[in-house]
BAGU-285642 format. One line per field, with one value per residue: residue number from 1; residue in one letter; chain; y, x, z of N, C-alpha, C, O in turn. Coordinates in Angstrom, 1 decimal. Atoms other than C-alpha are relative to their C-alpha. Example, Ala and Ser with C-alpha at 12.3 -4.5 7.8 and 13.67 -1.06 7.14 Angstrom:
k <- 1,2
r <- A,S
c <- A,A
n_c2 <- -1.2,-1.1
n_c1 <- 0.9,-0.9
n_c3 <- 0.0,0.0
ca_c2 <- -4.5,-1.1
ca_c1 <- 12.3,13.7
ca_c3 <- 7.8,7.1
c_c2 <- 1.2,1.1
c_c1 <- 0.9,-0.8
c_c3 <- 0.0,0.8
o_c2 <- 1.2,2.2
o_c1 <- 1.9,-0.3
o_c3 <- 0.7,0.9
This chain:
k <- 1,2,3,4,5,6,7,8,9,10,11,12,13,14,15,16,17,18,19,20,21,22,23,24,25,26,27,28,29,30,31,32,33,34,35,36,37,38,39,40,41
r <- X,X,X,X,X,X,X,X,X,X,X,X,X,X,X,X,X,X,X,X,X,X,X,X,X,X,X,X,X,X,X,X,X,X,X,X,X,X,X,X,X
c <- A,A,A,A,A,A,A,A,A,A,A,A,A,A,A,A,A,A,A,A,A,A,A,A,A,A,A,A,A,A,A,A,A,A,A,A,A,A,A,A,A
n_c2 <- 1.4,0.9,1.0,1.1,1.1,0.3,0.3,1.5,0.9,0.2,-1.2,-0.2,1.2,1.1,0.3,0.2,1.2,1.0,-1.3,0.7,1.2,0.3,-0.7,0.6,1.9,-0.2,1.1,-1.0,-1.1,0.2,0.7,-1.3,-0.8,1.1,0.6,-0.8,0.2,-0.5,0.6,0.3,0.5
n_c1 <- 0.3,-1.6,-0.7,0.8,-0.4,-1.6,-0.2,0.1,-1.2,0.0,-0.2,1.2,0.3,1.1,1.8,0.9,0.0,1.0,1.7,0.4,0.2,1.4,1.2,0.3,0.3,0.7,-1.0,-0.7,0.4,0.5,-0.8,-1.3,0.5,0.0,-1.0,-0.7,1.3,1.0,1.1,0.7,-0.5
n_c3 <- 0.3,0.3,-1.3,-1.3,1.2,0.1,-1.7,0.2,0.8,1.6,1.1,0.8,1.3,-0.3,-0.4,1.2,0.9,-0.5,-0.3,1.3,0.1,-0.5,0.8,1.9,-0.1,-1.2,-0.6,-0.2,-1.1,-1.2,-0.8,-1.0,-1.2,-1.3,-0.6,-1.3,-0.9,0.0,-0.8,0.7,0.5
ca_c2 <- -29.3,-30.0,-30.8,-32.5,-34.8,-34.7,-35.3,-38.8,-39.8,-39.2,-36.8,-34.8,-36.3,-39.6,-38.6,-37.2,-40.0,-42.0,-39.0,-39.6,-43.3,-43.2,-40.7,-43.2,-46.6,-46.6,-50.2,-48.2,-45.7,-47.6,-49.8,-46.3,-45.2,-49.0,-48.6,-45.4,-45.5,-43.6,-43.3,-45.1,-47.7
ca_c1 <- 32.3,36.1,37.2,34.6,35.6,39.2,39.2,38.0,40.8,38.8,39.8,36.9,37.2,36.2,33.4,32.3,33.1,30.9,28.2,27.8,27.8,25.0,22.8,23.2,22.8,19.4,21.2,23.9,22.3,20.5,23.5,25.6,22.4,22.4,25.6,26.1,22.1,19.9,16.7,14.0,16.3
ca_c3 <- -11.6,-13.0,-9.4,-8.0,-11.6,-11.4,-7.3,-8.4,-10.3,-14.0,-16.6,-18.0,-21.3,-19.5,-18.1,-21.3,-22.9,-20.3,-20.2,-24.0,-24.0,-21.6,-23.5,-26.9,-25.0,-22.0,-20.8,-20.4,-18.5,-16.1,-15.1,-13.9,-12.3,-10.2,-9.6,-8.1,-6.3,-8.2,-6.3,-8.0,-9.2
c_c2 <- -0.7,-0.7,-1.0,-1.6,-0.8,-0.4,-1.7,-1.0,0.3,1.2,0.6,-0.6,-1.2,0.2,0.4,-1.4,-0.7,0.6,-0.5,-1.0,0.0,0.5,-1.0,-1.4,-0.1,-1.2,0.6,0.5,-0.1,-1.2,1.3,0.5,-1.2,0.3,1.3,0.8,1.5,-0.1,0.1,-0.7,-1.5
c_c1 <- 1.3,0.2,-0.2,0.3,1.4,0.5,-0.3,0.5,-0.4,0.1,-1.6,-0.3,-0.7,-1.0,-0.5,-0.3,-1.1,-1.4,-0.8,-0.4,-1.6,-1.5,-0.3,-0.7,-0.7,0.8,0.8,0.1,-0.8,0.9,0.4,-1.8,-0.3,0.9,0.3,-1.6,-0.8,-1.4,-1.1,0.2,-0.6
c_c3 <- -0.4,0.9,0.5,-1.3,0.5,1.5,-0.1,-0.2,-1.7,-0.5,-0.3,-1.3,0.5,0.6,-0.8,-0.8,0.7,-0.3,-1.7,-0.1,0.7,-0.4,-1.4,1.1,1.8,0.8,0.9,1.5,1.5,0.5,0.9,1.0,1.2,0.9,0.9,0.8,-0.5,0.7,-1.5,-1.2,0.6
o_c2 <- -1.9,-1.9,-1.9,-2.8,-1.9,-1.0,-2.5,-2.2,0.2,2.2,-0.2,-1.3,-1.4,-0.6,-0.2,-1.9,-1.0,0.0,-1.3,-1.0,-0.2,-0.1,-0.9,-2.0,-0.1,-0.8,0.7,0.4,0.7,-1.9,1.4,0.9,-0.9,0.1,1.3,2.0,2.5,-1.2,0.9,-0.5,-2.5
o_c1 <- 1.6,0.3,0.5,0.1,1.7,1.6,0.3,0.3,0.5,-0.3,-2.6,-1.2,-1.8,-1.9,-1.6,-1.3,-2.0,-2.5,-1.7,-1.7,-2.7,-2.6,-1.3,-1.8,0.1,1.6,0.6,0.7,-0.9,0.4,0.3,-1.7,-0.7,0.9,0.9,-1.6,-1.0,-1.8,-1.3,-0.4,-0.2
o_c3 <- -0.2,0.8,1.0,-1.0,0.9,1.6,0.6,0.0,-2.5,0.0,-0.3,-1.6,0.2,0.7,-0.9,-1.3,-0.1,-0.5,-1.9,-0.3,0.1,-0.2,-2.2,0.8,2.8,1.7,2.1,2.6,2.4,1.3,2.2,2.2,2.3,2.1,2.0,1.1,0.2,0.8,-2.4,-2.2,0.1
């Protein structure tokens, strides 16, 4: 899972950092799932 992170351009830290955010704040959580096409968005 590192790679498929770090092939992106983002550090693991930031996607923790984002992963977190999105578990505290649903808002949040349902912009990232608009934006990269959760189904049943």
């Amino acid at each position: 899972m590192q790679s498929a992170i770090t092939d992106t351009g983002m550090t693991v830290e930031g996607y923790r950092a984002i992963a977190e955010a999105a578990q505290a704040d649903p808002d949040l959580r349902k912009r990232i799932e608009t934006a990269v096409g959760v189904p049943g968005q």
